[in-house]
N, C-alpha and C positions, 0 to 999 in steps of 0.2 A: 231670542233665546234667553237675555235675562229676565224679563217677563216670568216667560215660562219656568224658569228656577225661580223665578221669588216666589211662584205660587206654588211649587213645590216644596219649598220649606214651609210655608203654609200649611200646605195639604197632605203631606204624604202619609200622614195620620187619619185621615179622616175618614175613612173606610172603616178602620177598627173601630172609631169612637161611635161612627152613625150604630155597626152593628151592635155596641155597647148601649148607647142612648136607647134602640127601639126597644132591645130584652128586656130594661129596668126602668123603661118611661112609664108603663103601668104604676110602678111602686113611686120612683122619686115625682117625677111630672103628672098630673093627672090628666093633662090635655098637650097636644103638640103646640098650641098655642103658645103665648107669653102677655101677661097682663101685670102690670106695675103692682106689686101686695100693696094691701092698706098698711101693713106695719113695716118696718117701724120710722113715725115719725112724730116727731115729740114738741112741743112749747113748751120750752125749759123754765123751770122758774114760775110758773102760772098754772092756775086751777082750771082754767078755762082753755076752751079749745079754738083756734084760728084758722082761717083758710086762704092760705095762699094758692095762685096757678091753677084753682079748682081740687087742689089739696089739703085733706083737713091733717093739722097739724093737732092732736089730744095735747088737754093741762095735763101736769102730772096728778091734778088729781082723780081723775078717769078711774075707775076702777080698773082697767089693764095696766093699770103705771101708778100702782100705787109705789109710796117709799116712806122713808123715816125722815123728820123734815131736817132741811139746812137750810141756810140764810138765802131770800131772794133780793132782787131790786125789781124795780118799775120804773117806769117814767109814761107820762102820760103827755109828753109833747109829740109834737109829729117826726115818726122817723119811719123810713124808706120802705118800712116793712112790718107789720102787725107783729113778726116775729121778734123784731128787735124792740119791743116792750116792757121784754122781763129778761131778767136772767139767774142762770142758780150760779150761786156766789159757793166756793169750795176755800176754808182757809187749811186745810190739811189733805192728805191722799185721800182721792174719792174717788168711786167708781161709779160708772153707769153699768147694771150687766141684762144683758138678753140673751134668752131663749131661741136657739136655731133649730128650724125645723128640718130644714134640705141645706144639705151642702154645695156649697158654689163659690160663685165669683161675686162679690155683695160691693154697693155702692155704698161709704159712709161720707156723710156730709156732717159738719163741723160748721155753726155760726157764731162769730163772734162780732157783734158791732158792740161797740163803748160807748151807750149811749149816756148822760153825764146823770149823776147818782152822787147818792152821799160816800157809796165806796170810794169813789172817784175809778170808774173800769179802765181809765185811759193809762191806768198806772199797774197793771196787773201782769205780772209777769212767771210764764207756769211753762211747762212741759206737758202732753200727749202723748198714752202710746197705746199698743191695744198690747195682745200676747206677742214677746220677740220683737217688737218693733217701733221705735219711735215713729209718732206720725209730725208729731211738732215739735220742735225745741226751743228752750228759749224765746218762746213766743213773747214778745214784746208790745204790746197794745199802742207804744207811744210812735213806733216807726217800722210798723208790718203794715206797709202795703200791698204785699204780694199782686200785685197788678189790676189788673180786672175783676179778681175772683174775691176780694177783700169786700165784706167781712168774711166770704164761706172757702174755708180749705175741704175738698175732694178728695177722694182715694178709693183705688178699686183692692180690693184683696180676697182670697179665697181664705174659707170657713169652710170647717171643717167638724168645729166640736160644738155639742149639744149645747153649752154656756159658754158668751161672748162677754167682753169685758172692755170699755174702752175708760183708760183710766187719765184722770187730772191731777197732775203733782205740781203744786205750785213751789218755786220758788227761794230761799229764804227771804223771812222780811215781806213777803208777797202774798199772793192769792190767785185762782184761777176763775175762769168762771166761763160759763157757753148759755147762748141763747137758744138755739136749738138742733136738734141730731138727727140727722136723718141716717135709716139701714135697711137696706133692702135688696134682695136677690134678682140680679141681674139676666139675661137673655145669657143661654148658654155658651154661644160663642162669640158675644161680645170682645172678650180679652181671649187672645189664644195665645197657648203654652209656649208652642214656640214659631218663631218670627227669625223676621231677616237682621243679620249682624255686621252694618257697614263698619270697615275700617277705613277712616280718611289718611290721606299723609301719604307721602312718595311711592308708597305700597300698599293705598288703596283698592279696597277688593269688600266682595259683597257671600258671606255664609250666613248659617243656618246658626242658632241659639235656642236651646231647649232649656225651660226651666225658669219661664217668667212666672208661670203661678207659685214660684215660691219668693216671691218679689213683693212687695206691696208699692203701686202706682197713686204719684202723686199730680194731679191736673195742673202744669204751669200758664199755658194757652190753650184757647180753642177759640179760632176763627173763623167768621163766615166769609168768604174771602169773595171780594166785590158782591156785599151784601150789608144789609142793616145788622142790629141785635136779632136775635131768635131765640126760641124756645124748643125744646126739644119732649120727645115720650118719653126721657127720662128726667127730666126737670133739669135738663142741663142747660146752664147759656152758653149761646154761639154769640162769638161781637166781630165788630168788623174789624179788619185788616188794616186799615190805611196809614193809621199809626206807625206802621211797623215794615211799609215799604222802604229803604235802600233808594231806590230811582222812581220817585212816580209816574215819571216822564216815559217809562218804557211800557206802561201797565195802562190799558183798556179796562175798563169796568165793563164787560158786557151786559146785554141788554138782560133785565130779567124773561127768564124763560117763562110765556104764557099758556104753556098745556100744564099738563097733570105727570112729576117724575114717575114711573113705573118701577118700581122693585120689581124687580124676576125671579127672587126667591123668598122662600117661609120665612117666618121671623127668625126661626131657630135653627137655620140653616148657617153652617159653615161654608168657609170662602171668602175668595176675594169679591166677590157680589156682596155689594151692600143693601139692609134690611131697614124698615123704617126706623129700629134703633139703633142702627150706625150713627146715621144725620139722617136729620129730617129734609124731606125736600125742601125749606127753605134757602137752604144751603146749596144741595145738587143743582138746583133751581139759578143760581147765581155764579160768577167765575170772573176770573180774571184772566185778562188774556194780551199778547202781546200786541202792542200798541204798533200803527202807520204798516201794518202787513197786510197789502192790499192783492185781489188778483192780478193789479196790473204792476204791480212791483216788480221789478227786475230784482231777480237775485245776486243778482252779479254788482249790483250798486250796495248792497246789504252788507256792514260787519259785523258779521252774526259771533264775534267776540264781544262785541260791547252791546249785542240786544238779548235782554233777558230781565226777567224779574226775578227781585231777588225781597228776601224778605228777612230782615235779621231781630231776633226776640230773643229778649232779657234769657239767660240761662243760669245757670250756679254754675262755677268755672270747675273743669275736670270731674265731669261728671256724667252717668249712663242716665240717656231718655229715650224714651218711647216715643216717636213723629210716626202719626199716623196723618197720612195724605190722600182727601177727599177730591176724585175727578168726575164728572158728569158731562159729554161734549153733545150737547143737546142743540147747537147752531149749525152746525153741518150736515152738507144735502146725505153725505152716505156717511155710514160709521167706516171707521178702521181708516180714514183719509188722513189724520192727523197725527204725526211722528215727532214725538221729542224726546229732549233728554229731562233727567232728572237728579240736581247737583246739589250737595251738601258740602260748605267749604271750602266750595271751588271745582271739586272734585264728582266726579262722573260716577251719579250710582246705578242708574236703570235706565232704558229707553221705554216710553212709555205710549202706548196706543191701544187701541179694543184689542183687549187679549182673546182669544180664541175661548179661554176660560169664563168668559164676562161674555155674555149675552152681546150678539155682534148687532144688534135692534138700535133703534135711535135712543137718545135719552138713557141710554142703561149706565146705572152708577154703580162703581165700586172704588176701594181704598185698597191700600197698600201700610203693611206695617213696617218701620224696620228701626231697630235700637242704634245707639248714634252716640260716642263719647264726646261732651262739650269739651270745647278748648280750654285754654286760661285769659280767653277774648271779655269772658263775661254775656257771648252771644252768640246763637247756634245760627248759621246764615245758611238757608235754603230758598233754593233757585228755579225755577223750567226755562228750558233753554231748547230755541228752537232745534230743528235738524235742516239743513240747508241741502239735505239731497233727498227730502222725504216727499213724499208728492203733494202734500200742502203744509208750507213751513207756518208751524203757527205754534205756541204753547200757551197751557192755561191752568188753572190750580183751582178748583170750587172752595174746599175748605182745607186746616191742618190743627191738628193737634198737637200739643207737648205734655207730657207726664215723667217727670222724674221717678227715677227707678228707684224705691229704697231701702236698703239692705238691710238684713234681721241684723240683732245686734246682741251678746252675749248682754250688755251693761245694764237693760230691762228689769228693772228688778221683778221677781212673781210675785203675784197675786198673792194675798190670803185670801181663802175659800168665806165664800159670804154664806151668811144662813139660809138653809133652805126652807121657803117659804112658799105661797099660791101665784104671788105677786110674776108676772112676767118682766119687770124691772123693777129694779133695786138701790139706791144709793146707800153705797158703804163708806162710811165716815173711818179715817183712821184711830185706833185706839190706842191709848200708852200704855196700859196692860196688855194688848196684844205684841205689839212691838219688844215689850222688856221678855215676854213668853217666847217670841222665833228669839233674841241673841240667847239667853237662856241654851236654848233647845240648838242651838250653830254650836256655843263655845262649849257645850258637854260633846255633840257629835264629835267635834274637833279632836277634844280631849280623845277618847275611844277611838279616833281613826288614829291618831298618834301613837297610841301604846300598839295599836294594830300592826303599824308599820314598823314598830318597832321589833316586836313579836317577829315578823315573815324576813324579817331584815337578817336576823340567825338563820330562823327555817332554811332559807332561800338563799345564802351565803353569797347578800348582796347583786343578786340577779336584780338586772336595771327594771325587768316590768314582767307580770306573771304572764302565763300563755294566756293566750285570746281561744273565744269562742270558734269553733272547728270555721270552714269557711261555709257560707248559704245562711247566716244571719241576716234578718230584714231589717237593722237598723243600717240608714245611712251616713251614721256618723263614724267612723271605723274608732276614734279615741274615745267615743265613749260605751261600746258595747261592753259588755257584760265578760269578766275573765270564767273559765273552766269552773272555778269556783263559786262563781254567783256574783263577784265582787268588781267593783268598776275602777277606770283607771284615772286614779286623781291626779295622776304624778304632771300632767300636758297643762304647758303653759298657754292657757287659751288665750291673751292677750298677742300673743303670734299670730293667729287665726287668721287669712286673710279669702274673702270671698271667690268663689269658681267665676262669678261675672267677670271680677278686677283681672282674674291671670288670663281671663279667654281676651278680653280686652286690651291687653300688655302683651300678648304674644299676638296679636290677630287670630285669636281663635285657635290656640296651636298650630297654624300656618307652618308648613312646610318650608317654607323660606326664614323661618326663622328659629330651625335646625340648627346647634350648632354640636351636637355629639349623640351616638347612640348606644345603645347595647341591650343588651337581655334584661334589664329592669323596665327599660324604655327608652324615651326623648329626652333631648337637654334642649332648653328653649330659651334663645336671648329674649326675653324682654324690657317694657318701661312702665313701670309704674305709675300710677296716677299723680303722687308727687316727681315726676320727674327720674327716680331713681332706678337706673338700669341694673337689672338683676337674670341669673340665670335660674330656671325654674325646671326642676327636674321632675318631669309626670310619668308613674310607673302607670303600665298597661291599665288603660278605662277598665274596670269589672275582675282583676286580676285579682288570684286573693294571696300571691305570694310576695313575699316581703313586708310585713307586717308586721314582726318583731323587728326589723333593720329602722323600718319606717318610724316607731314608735321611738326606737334607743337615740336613733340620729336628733330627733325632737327635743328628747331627753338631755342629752349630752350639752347639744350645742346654743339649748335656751337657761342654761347653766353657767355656763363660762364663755370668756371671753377673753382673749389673749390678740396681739397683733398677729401671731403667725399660725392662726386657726381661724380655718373659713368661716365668715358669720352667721348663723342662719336668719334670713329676714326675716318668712313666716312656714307656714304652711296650709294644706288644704283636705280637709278629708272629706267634702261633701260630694255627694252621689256617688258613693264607691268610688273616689277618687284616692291617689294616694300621693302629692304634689310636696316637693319640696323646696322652698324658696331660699337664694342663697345669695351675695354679695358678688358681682358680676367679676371675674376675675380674666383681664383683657388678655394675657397672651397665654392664657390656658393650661397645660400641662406641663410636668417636668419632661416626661415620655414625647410628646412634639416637639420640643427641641433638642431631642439627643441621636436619634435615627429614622430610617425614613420619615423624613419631614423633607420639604421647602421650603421651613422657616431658615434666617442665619444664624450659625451657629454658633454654640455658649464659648465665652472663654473660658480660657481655666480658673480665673479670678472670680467671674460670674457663677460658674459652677461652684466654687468652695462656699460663695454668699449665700448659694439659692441651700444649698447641704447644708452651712451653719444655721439657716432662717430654721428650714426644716426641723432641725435637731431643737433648736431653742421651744418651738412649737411641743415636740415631742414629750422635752424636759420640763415641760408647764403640766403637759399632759398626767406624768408620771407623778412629780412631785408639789408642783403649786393646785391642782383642782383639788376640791375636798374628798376624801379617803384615797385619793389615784385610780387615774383611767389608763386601762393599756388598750391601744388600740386596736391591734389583732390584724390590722389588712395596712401593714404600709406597703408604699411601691408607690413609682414614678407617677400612676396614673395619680397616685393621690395626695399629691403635691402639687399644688397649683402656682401660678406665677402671676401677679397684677401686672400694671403697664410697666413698672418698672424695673420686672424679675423678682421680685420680692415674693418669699415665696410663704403658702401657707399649708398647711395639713388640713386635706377636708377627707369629705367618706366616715363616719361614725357608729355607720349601721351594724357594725361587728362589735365595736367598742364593750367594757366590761368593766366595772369595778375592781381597783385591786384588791391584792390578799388581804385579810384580817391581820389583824397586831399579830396573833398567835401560829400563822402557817404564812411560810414565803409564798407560796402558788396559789392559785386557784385551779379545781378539776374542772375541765368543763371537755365537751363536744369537740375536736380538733375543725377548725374553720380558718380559711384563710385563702389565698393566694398561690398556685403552684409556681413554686422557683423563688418564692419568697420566705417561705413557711419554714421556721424553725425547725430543725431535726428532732432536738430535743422534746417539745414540745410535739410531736409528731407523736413520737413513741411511749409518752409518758400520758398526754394529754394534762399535762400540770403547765398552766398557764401563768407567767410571768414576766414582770416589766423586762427582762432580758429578749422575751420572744420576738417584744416592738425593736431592741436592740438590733437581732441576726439579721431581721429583713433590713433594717437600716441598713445594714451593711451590706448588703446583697443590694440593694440602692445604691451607695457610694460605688461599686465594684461596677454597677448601668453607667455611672459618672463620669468615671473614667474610660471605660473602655465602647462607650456608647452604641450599647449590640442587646439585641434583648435578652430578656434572663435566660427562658428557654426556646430554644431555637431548633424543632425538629428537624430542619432542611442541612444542620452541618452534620459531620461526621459526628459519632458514638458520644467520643468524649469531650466532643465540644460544647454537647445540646446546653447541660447545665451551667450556666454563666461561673458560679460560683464555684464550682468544681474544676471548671476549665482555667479560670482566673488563679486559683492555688496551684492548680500543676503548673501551672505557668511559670508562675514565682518559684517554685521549688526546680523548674530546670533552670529560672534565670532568666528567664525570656519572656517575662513579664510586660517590658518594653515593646514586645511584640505586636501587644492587643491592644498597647495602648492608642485611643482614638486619633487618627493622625493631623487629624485638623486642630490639633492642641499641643501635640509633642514638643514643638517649639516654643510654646509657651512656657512651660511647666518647668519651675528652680527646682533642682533636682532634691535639695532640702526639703522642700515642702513637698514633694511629691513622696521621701520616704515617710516622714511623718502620717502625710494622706493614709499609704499603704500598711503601715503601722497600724492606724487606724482601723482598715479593715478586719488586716488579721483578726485584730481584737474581738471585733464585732461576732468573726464566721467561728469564736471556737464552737468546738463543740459542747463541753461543758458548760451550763448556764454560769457557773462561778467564777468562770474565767476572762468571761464577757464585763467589759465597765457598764456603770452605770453611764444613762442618758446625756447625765452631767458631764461624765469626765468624757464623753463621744463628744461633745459638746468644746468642753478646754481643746480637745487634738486640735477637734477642724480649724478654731481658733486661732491657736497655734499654728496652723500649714498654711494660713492665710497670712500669717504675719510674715513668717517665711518666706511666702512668695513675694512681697512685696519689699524683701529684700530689708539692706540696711537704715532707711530712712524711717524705716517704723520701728524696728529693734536693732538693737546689737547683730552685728550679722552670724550666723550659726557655722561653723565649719564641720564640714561631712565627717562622722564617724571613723570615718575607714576611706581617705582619699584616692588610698591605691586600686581601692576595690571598680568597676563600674558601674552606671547608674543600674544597667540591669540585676547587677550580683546582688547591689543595694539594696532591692527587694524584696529578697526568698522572705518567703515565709515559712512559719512553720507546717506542717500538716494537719489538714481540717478533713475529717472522716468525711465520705461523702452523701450525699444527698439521697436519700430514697430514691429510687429508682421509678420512672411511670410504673409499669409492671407491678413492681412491690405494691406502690396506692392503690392499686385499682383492687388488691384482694382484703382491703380492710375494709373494716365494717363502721357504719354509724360516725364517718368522717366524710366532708362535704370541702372539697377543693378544688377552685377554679386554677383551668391550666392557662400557661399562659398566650398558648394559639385563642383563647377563646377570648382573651384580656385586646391581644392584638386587634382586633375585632372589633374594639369600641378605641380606637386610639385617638380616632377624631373629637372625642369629648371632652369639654373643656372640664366636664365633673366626671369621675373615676363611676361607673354607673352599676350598681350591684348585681356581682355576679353569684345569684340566687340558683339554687334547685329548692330541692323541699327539705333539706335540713340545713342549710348554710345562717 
């Protein structure tokens, strides 16, 4: 059965693709065939043309390849390769560019050998990239051995556009240089989109990854495994293995196979059946297999723990690669006799035999792909391991592949467009009149998006980002699509940015098991990072198009500021309609899990006043330390979070809002918020101000104390609203009542009036009656000091001794709260209630409670 799901993910596409391929193979393919094009392959650096492998490599000076000159070398001693003869020397940005005629998946090869010159090559150190993507960094001449493959670095990538460009940035102080380039349009389903995605580690497990053709593959190995070097129909080398065995002692080299491998399917067929331009039969042809497994073995003498071959190869540490694994069991009397496992880092990915899918014939070859995060080992170890209950225990490997995965990258700098000319390649020399024309042409745009911003900054009375395009835009980028108005959103900090690979990889793929909160936005996902760092990743609905002003503000806000008791945002993700928020992992989660229905233990009253002051302090950063002031608009339990140590912070941002201008206290906007939290005042006025984050605060402390939910349909009338029920309370006296009982003995009755002081405060009605964030800030302060009695201050003596602790805390009277009924008859106001809040209580992130105007 796992078999049959890896070739599933494989395949469950290929139906539509075949019916795509046959309708437009007339126009793109002229033939169902595949034949290696003559272009493009190049001797860089030289007039004259070479032939290597029975491949003519053109001088540039061909008439297909003409350019403008740049410096070359020669050397006329013997080196390894007629290629490695010349080379074009770059001492500034240069390009190679080509003409694409079909779009696909294109092999580019890169030679560099340093052969010795008056440049001195061995000293050359430059950077590669094409469009979005470094291919090379830092390449260094004096200590790149990249393994086997040195002097030629590989890469597979899909092209797409009419003009290609593979560019050479040297260095400072340096220079670049290439011997020769090879580009060329690959077998259609050579590299397929999407492949199998093992996660190793105590919860290892094997899904499905869509989305490697937006990836550029880089060749680390490729082995002929229990076989010599070979040659391949795509000028690939295959080297042996032995190198690179772990235990040789376990490992047979079997005989080479003396008939003819048979492909069973077209060249340009899809599948796990492999085509003469997978591997060449010299490879299928050859295997490794385990060693002293005889027919007359007892298995019962076997520690089939310690028989296996293992192979372990050089890797870059914490990083996605491609392992494609070559099998062909061409010594055995019937097919389908041979059962094993197949392990990556110990760990069990696949059992492996003639799949029903693969031609069940003798000799039939096919691979397996599956993408694989390397450790911090510095070495990807892969295994076959017999099966000791399969009807012939045996394992064997023909050949394996490694390709690191590597990821587009904002920091690419573009292109300037080169002249258009006859020539089908090009070299573009950097220019210092071009260069001083683009900053030119940056620091005026600058200027004019400046005064722009400044301009919509009135219009817009500080609105954090303008409306986005209706939803069913074909761009995938959701931050950069196009606003209502025609105009894009500069305001997103792309340095955030972090790749869909890296979170599917940190979460297992958004593994279900690695849930730890949900709601109407979506999932909350514990993850780990590739450096180590555990993070909670909140992914709204794949394809969803609501929440996209929350999505953007949150961006906004929180790549802005930075305070101790405001959640941090790590990154974010907007690719393939995705809408991913990356956040700072906060271990025991909500304030709302430790207050009621939970099986967490419960707060003290000490810890409770901590986690309230943290909160407030958060708050008071909010209002008065960020530049112009933010009111947040949605506080509540959920969106207070708590690290390992109670410490708590203010997260949820997606509502957030620039304060008032110098010249008006409020801001008018849309009423949005939270039912049972929501300001009255601001209910009815829709004039929004730093007092409205104030009422729900208090409506917060009032969950604090009395640890029952805000709104609670299931009690009687006038219980439902916390805050309404909590003031009648205080006003008959009986305040003491509600208070939560797993704390009543805690609580000095000085700091408890203080606390309820406090709230009054918070629940008037009137916004002017309410303190600032600050002075909610000195109370709780103060009640904390209180509670801890004389050793911290001077001790306080109650007001009014004779009175009790219940009389203590009337308060005054706070108007009451809208009634459901009443909200539900207004218009163009968007509020989440709190049965629907209840509903996502298990999340450790407060998860946006969205419709279509919130």
């Amino acid at each position: 059965m796992a078999i049959l799901q890896l070739h599933r993910i494989q395949h469950y596409l290929c139906a539509v693709v075949l019916v795509f391929h046959l309708q437009f193979s007339s126009h793109m393919f002229p033939s169902l065939g595949y034949n290696v094009p003559d272009k493009y392959f190049i001797n860089c650096g030289s007039d004259s043309s070479v032939t290597v492998s029975d491949k003519v490599y053109v001088g540039e000076s061909n008439p297909v390849a003409r350019f403008s000159r740049s410096e070359t070398e020669s050397n006329e001693s013997h080196v390894p390769s007629p290629l490695y003869q010349t080379a074009r020397i770059f001492r500034r940005e240069s390009s190679y560019q080509f003409r694409i005629d079909r779009n696909g998946t294109y092999l580019v090869r890169l030679h560099f050998f340093s052969f010795s010159s008056p440049s001195n090559l061995y000293s050359a150190r430059f950077n590669v990239s094409v469009p979005g993507f470094w291919l090379v960094q830092n390449f260094d001449a004096r200590n790149d051995t990249d393994n086997n493959f040195a002097p030629v670095k590989e890469f597979f990538m899909q092209i797409s556009t009419p003009i290609f460009r593979i560019t050479f940035r040297p260095l400072p102080s340096s220079f670049a240089f290439v011997n020769a380039i090879e580009l060329f349009l690959l077998p259609l389903y050579l590299i397929a989109d999407e492949v199998g995605l093992f996660t190793h580690g105590n919860s290892a497990h094997l899904s499905s990854y869509n989305g490697l053709h937006a990836r550029v593959l880089e060749t680390k190995h490729r082995l002929n495994v229990g076989g010599l070097m070979a040659n391949d129909n795509l000028f690939r080398k295959w080297f042996p293995d032995d190198s690179y065995l772990t235990y040789p002692e376990t490992a047979n080299t079997s005989y080479p196979f003396s008939g003819q491998i048979e492909y069973r399917v077209a060249d340009d067929s899809d599948g796990p059946n492999a085509t003469k331009f997978t591997a060449p039969s010299a490879v299928y042809g050859t295997a490794k297999k385990i060693n002293n497994i005889s027919a007359n073995t007892s298995t019962n003498t076997i520690d089939w723990n310690l028989l296996n071959i293992t192979w372990g190869l050089p890797a870059e540490r914490n990083t996605v690669h491609l392992l494609r694994f070559h099998f062909c069991d061409y010594w055995s009397r019937h097919s389908g006799l041979t059962f094993f496992n197949l392990a990556i880092y110990d760990n069990h990915v696949i059992e492996i035999n003639n799949d029903p899918n693969v031609s069940r014939q003798f000799a039939a070859p096919y691979y397996y792909d599956l993408l694989v995060h390397s450790d911090d080992s510095g070495q990807i170890m892969v295994s076959v391991v017999p099966d000791a209950y399969g009807p012939k225990p045996d394992a064997f490997l023909n050949g394996l592949e490694i390709m690191k995965v590597i990821e587009s990258s904002n920091s690419v700098p573009p292109m300037i467009e080169l002249d258009s000319g006859h020539n089908l390649l090009r070299v573009m020399l950097g220019s210092v009149f071009g260069v001083l024309v683009l900053i030119f042409v940056v620091v005026l745009l600058g200027l004019l998006w400046c005064l722009k911003l400044r301009k919509e900054k009135k219009l817009e009375n500080s609105v954090w980002l303008p409306m986005l395009v209706p939803a069913g835009e074909t761009s995938h980028n959701r931050l950069t699509e196009g606003t209502s108005q025609g105009s894009t959103l500069p305001y997103i900090n792309l340095g955030l940015k972090i790749p869909l690979l890296d979170l599917q990889l940190a979460t297992n793929n958004f593994h279900e098991s690695q849930i730890i909160g949900k709601g109407s936005f979506g999932n909350v996902y514990k993850g780990v990072l590739q450096n180590g760092m555990i993070v909670a990743v909140k992914r709204g609905e794949p394809g969803s198009g609501e929440g996209l002003p929350e999505f953007h503000t949150e961006i906004m806000v929180l790549s802005q500021i930075r305070h101790k008791q405001l959640v941090s945002l790590i990154g974010y993700c907007d690719e393939s309609f995705e809408m991913i928020l990356v956040y700072e992992y906060m271990e025991k989660g909500t304030l709302r899990d430790h207050l009621y229905d939970t099986n967490l233990p419960k707060l003290s009253w000490k810890q409770r006043l901590e986690i309230c002051i943290g909160a407030a302090n958060g708050l008071h950063y909010l209002h008065k330390g960020a530049a112009g002031g933010i009111i947040h608009r949605d506080i509540k339990s959920t969106n207070i979070l708590l690290d390992e140590n109670h410490v708590a912070k203010v997260a949820d941002f997606g509502l957030s809002r620039t304060g008032p201008l110098d010249h008006q206290s409020y801001v008018t906007t849309v009423v949005k918020g939270t039912f049972g939290y929501l300001d009255p005042e601001y209910f009815r006025s829709q004039q929004l101000t730093e007092k409205s984050d104030v009422y729900s605060f208090g409506v917060v402390l009032l969950e604090v104390l009395c640890a029952r939910a805000v709104i609670d349909p299931s009690l009687p009338r006038e219980q439902i609203n916390l805050a309404e029920w909590g003031m009648l309370c205080k006003n008959k006296g009986i305040l003491q009542d509600i208070v939560d009982p797993s704390i009543k003995g805690q609580i000095n009755q000085n700091s408890l009036r203080k606390f309820v002081e406090t709230v009054e405060k918070c629940l008037q009605d009137d916004v002017c009656d309410r303190p600032t964030m600050g002075g909610v800030l000195w109370d709780l302060e103060y009640a904390l000091q209180l509670q801890k009695g004389a050793n911290a201050i001077h001790k306080v003596q109650p007001e009014d001794s004779s009175t009790s602790a219940s009389a203590s805390l009337q308060l005054s009277n706070v108007r009451h709260f809208p009634s459901i009924s009443t909200l539900a008859e207004r218009d163009n106001m968007s509020i989440v209630k709190s049965d629907e809040l209840d509903g996502a209580s298990d999340s450790v992130f407060s998860l946006l409670k969205i419709d279509d105007t919130r």
